[in-house]
FIDO-277004 format. One line per field, with one value per atom (N, C-alpha, C, O): z, y, x; residue in three letters; atom name. Coordinates in steps of 0.02 Angstrom, whole numbers, plus 32768, in hexadecimal, padded with zeros to 4 digits. Example, Ala and Ser with C-alpha at 12.3 -4.5 7.8 and 13.67 -1.06 7.14 Angstrom:
BEGIN
pz <- [8186:8186:8186:81A7:8162:8165:818A:8192]
py <- [7EE4:7F1F:7F5B:7F5A:7F90:7FCB:8002:8039]
px <- [8294:8267:8294:82C8:8282:82AC:8285:829E]
type <- [ALA:ALA:ALA:ALA:SER:SER:SER:SER]
atom <- [N:CA:C:O:N:CA:C:O]
***
This chain:
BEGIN
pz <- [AFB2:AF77:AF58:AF4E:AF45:AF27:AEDA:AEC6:AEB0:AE6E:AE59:AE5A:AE45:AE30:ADD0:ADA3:ADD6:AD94:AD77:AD7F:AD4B:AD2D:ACDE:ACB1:ACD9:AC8C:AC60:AC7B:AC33:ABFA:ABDF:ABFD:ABA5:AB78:AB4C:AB4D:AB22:AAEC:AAB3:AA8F:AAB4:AA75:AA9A:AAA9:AAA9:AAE0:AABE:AADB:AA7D:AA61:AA7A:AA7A:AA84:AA8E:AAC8:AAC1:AB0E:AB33:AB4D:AB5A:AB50:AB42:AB93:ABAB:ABB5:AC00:AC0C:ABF1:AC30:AC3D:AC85:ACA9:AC92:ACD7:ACED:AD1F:ACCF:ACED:ACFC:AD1B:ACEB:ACF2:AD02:ACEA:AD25:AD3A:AD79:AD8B:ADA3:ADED:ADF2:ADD5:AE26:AE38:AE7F:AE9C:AE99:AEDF:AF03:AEF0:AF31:AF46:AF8F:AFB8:AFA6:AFF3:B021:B00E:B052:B074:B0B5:B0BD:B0E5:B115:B118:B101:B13D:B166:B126:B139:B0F2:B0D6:B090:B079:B063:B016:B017:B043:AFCC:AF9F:AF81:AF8B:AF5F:AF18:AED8:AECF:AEB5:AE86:AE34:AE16:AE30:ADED:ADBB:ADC7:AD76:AD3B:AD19:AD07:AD04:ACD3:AC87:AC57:AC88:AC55:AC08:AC00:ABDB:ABA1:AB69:AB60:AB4E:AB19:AB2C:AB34:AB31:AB3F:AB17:AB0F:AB00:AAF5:AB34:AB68:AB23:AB6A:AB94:ABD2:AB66:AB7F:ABA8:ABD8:AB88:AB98:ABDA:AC0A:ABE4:AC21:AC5B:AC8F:AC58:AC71:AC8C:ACC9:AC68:AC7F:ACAC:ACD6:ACAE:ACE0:AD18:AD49:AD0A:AD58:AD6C:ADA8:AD42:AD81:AD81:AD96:AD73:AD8B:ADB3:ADB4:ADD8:AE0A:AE54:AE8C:AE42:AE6A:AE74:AEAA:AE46:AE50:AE30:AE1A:AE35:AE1E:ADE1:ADEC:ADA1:AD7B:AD3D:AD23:AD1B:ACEA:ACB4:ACC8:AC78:AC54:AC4E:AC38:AC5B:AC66:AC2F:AC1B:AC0E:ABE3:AC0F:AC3A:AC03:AC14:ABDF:ABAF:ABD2:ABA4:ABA9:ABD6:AB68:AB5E:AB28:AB08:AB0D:AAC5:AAAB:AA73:AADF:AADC:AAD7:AAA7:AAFF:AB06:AB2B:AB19:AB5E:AB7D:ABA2:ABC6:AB8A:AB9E:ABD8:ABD8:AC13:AC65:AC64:AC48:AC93:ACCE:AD03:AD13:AD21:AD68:AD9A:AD91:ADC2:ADF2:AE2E:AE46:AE40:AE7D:AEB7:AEAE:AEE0:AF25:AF58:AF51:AF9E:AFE8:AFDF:AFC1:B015:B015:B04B:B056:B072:B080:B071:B09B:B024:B017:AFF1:AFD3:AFF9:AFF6:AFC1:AFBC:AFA1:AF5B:AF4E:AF78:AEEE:AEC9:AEA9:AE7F:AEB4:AE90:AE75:AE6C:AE6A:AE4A:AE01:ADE9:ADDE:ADAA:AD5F:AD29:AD72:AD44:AD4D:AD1C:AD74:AD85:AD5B:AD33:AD6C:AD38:ACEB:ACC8:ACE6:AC94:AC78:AC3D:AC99:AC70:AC74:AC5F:AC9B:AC8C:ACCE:ACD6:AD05:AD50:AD58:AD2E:AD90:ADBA:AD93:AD96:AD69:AD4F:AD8B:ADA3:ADB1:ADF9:AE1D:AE14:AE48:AE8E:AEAB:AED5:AE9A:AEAF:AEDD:AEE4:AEF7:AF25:AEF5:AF01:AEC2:AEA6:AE9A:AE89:AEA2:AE9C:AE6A:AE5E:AE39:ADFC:ADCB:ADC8:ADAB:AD70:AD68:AD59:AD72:AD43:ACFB:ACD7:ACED:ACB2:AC8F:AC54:ACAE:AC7F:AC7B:AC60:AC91:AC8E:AC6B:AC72:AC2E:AC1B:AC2C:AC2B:AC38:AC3F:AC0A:ABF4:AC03:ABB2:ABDC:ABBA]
py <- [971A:96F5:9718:9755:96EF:970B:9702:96E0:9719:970B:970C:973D:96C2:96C7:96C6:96AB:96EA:970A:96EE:970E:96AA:9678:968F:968B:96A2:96BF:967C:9647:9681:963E:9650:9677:9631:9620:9655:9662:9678:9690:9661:9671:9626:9607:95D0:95A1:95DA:95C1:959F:9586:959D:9567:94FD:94CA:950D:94BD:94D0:94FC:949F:94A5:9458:942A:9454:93FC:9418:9448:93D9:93C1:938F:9359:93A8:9355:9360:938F:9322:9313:9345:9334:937D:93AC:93E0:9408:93EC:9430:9412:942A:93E1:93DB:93DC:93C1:93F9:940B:9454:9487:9448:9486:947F:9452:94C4:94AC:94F7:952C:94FF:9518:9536:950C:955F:9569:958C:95C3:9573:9590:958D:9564:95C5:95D3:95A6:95B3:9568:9550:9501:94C8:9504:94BD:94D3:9509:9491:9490:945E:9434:9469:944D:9435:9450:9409:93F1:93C4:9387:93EE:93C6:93A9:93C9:9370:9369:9364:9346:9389:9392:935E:9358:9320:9300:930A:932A:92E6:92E7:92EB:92C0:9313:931C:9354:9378:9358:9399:93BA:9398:93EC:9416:9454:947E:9461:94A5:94C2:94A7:9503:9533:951A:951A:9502:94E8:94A4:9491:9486:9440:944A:9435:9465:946F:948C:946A:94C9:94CC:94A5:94A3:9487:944F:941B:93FC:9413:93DA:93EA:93CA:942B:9463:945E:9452:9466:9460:9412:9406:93E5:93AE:9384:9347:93BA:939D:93BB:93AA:93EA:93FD:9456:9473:946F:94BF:94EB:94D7:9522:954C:9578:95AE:9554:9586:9581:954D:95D0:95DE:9609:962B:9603:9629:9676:967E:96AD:970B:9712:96EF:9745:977A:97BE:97D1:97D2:9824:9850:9849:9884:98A8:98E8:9911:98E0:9915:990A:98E1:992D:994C:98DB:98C4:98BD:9875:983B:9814:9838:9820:97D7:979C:97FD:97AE:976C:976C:9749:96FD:96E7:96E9:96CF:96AE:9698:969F:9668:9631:965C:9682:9647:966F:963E:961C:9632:9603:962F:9662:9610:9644:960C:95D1:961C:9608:962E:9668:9606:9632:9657:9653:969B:96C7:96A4:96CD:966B:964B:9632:961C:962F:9621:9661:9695:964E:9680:9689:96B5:965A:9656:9609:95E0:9601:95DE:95BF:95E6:9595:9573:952D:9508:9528:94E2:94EE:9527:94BA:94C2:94C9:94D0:94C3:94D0:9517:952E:953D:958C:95A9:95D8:9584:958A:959B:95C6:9552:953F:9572:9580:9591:95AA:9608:9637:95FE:965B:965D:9697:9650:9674:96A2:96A8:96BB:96D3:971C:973C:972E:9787:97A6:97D1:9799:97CE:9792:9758:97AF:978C:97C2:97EE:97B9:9800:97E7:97AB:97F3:97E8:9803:9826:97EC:981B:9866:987C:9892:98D5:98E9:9925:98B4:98D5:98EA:98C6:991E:9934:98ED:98C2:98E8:98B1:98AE:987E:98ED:9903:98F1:98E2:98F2:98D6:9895:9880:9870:982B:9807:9815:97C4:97C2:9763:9751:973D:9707:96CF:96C8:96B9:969B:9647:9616]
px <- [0293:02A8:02E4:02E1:0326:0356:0351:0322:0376:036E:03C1:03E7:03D0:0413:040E:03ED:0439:0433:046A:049E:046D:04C1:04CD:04A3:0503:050A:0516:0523:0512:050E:0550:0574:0561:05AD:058E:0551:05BE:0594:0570:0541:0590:0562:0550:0575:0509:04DD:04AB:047B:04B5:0475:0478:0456:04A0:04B8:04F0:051B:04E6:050D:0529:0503:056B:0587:0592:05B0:0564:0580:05BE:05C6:05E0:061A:0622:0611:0643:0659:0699:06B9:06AA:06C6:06B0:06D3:0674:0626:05EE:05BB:05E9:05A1:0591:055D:05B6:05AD:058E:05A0:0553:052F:051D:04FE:0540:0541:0517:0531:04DF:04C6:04D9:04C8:04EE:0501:04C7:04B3:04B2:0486:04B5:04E1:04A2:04D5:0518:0550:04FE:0554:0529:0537:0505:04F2:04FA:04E7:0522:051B:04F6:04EC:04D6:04A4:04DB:0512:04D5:04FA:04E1:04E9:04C6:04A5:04E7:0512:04D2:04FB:04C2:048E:04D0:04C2:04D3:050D:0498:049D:04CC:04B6:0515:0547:051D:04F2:0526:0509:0507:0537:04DD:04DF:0498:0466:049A:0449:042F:045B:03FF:03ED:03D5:03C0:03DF:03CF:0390:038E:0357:0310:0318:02F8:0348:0355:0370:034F:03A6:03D3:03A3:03A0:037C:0357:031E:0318:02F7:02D1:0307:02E6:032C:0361:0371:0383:0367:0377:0343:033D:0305:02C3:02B8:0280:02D3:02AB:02E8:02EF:0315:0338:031B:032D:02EB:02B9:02E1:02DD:02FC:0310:02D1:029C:02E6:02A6:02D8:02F2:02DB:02FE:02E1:02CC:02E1:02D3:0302:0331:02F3:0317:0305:02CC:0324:0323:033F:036D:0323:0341:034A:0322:036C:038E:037B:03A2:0342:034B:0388:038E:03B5:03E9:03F4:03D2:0429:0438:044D:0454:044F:0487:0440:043F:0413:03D2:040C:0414:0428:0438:03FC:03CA:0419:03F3:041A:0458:03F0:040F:03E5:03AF:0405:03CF:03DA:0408:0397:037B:0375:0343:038F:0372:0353:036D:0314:02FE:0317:030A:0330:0331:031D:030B:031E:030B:033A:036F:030E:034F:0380:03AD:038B:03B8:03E9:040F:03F8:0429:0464:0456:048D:04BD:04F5:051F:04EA:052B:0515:0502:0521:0521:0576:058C:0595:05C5:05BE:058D:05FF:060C:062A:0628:0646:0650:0631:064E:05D2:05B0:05BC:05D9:05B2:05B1:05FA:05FB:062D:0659:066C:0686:0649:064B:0613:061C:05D8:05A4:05A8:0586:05E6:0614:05FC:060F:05E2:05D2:058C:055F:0590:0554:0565:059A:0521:0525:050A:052F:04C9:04BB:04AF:04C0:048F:045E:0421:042B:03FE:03CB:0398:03A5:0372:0332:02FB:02CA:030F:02B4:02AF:0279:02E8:02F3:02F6:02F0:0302:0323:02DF:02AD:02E4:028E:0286:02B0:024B:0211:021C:022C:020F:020F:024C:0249:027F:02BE:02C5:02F8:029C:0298:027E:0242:0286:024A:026F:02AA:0235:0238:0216:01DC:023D:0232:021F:0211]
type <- [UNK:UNK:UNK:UNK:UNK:UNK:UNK:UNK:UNK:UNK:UNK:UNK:UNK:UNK:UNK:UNK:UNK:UNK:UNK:UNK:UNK:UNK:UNK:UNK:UNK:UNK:UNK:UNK:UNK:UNK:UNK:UNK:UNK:UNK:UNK:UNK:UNK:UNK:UNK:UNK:UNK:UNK:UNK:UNK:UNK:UNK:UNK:UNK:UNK:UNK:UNK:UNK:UNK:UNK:UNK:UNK:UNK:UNK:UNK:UNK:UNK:UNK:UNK:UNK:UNK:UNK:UNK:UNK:UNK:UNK:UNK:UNK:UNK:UNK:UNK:UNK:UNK:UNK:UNK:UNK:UNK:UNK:UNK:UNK:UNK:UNK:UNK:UNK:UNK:UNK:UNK:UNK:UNK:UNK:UNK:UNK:UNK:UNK:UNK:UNK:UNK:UNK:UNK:UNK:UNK:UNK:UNK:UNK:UNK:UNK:UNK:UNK:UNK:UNK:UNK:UNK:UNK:UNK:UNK:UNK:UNK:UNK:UNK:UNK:UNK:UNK:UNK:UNK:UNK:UNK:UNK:UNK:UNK:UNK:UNK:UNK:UNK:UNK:UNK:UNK:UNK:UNK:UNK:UNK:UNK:UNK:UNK:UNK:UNK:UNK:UNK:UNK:UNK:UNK:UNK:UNK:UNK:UNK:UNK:UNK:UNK:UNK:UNK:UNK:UNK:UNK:UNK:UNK:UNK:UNK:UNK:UNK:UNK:UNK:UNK:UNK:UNK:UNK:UNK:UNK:UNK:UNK:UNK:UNK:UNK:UNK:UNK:UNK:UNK:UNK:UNK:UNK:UNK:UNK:UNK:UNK:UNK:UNK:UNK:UNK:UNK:UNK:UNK:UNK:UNK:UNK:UNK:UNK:UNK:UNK:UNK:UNK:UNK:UNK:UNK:UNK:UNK:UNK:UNK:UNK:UNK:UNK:UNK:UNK:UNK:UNK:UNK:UNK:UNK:UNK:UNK:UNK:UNK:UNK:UNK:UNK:UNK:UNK:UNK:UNK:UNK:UNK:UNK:UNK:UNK:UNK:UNK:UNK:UNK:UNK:UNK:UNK:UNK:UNK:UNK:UNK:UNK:UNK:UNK:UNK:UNK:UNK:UNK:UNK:UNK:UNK:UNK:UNK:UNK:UNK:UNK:UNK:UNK:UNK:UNK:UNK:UNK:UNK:UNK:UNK:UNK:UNK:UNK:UNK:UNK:UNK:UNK:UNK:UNK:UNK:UNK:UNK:UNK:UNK:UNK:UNK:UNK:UNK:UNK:UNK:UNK:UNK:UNK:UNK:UNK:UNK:UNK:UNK:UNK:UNK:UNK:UNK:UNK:UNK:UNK:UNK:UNK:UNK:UNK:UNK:UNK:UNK:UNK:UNK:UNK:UNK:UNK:UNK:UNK:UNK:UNK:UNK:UNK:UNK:UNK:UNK:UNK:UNK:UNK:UNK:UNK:UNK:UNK:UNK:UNK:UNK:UNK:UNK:UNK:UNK:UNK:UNK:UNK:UNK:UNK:UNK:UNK:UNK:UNK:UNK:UNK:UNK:UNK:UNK:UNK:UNK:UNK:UNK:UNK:UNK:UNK:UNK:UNK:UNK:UNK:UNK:UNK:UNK:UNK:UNK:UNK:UNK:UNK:UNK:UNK:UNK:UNK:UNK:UNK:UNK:UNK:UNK:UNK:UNK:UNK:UNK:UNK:UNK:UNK:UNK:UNK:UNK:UNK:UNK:UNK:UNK:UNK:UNK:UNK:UNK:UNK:UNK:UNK:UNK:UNK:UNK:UNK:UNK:UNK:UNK:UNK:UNK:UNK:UNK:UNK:UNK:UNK:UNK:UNK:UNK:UNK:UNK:UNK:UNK:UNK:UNK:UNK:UNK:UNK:UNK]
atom <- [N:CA:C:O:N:CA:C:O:N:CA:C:O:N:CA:C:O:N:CA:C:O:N:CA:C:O:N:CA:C:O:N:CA:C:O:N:CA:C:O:N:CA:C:O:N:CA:C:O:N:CA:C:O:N:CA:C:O:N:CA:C:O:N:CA:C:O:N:CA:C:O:N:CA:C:O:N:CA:C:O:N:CA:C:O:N:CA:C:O:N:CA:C:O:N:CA:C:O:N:CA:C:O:N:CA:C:O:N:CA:C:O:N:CA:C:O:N:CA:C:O:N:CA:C:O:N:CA:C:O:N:CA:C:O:N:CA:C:O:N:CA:C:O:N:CA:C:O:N:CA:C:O:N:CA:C:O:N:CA:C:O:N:CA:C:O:N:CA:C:O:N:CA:C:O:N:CA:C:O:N:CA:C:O:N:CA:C:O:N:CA:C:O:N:CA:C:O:N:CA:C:O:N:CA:C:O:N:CA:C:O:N:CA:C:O:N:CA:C:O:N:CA:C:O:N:CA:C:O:N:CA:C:O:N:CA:C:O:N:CA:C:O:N:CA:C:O:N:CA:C:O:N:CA:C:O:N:CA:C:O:N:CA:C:O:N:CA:C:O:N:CA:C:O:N:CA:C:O:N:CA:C:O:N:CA:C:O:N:CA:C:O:N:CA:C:O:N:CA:C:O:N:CA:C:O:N:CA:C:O:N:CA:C:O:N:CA:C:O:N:CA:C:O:N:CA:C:O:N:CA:C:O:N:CA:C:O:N:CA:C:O:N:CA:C:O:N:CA:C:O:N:CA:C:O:N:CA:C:O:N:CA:C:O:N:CA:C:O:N:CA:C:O:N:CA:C:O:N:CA:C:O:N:CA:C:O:N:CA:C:O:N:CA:C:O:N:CA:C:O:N:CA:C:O:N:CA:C:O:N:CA:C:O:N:CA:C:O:N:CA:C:O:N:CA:C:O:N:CA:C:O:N:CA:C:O:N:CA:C:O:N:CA:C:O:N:CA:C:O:N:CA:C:O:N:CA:C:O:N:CA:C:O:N:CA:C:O:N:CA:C:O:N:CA:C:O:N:CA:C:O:N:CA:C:O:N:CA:C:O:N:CA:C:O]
***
């Protein structure tokens, strides 16, 4: 299992989707995924729920540090190999990619 780790905007309470950020594209070896993100306004909970009911496995991560950053996590197979598109863009990009290595303990899943 991989864990992609997507950084948010800093002012992440409300996030406005448009038809220039709603591409999410998944790469597994030599195959993309490509999901589009329903055009709209979201809270972090909201956006999230849309991601799982396009059938992804994502949740919202906190990072404990001095910052208490907020990400979406998507778990995928470890088959796939990088996350793009222009949602990945618009929402600041990929902060890691880990296999599960990273402390537990620094994790808290909200």
């Amino acid at each position: 299992m991989k864990r992609f780790w997507l950084n948010l905007p800093d002012k992440n309470d409300h996030l406005e989707i448009t038809t220039s950020s709603n591409k999410l594209s998944l790469l597994e070896s030599s195959n993309e995924k490509v999901y589009t993100i329903d055009v709209g306004k979201y809270s972090l909970e909201k956006l999230k729920d849309n991601l799982v009911n396009k059938g992804l496995d994502a949740r919202i991560g906190e990072i404990k540090s001095p910052k208490n950053t907020k990400l979406i996590v998507l778990f995928l197979d470890n088959s796939f190999t990088n996350v793009n598109g222009s949602f990945i863009t618009f929402i600041g990009g990929i902060e890691s990619i880990d296999t599960g290595n990273r402390q537990e303990e620094s994790i808290i899943h909200i």
